[in-house]
N, C-alpha and C positions, 0 to 999 in steps of 0.2 A: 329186190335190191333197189333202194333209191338209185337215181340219177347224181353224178358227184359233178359240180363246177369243174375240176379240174381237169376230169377225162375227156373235155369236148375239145376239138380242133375246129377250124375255119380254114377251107383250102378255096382259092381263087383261082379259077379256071377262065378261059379267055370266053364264054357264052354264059358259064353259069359257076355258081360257088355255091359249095358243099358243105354240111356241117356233120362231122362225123362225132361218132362217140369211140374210147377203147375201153373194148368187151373184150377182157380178158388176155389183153396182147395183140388184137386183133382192130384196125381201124373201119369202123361199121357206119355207111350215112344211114342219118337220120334225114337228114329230110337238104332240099336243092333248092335255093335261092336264084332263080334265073334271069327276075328284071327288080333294078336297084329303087326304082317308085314304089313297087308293091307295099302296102300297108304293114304286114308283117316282117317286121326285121328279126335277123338273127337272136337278138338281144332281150327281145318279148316273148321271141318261139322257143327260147332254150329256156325264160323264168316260167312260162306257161311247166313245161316239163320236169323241170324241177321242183315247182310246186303240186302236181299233180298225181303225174305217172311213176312208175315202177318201170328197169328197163326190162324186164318180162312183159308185162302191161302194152307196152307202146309197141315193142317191136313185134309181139302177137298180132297186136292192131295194125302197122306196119305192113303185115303178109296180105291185108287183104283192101288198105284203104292208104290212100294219099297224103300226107303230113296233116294238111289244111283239112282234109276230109275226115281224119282222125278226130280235130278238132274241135269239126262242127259236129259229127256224131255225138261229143260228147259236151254239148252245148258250153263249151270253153268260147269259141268264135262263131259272131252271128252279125251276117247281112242284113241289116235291119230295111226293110222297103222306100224307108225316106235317104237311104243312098250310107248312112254309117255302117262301121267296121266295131265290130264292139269285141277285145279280148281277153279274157277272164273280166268282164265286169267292168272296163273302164275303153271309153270309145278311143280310139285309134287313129280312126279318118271320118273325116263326116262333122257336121257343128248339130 
């Protein structure tokens, strides 16, 4: 089952905010946004997802790796050694 736009939430919590999806009635995070500089905003982490994953897919990946980890295993996000952030293919942070 794809990933739907419509089913994701954004809950702001006073340390960290959470991006949940609902699976089936149920509110599920996907993945926790905990400092506001980080390269990866909400907004790139949920089109990454939606053009990608399956939510079978991710949240299998999910039980055993870290959103960001999920990522770079699957060569979507990459550290590149001269200091860029590159995700799905187009650089983030970094000149």
């Amino acid at each position: 089952m794809k990933f739907e736009r419509n089913k994701f939430s954004y809950i702001k919590g006073l340390q960290s905010n959470y991006l949940n999806y609902d699976l089936n009635g149920n509110q599920v995070c996907v993945a926790r946004f905990k400092y506001s500089k980080a390269p990866v905003k909400k907004v790139l982490f949920m089109a990454v997802l939606l053009k990608h994953y399956t939510v079978e897919d991710y949240f299998e990946k999910l039980r055993t790796a870290a959103p960001l980890q999920i990522l770079m295993n699957d060569g979507f996000l990459v550290h590149t050694s001269d200091g860029k952030v590159i995700l799905d293919g187009k650089i983030i942070f970094g000149k």
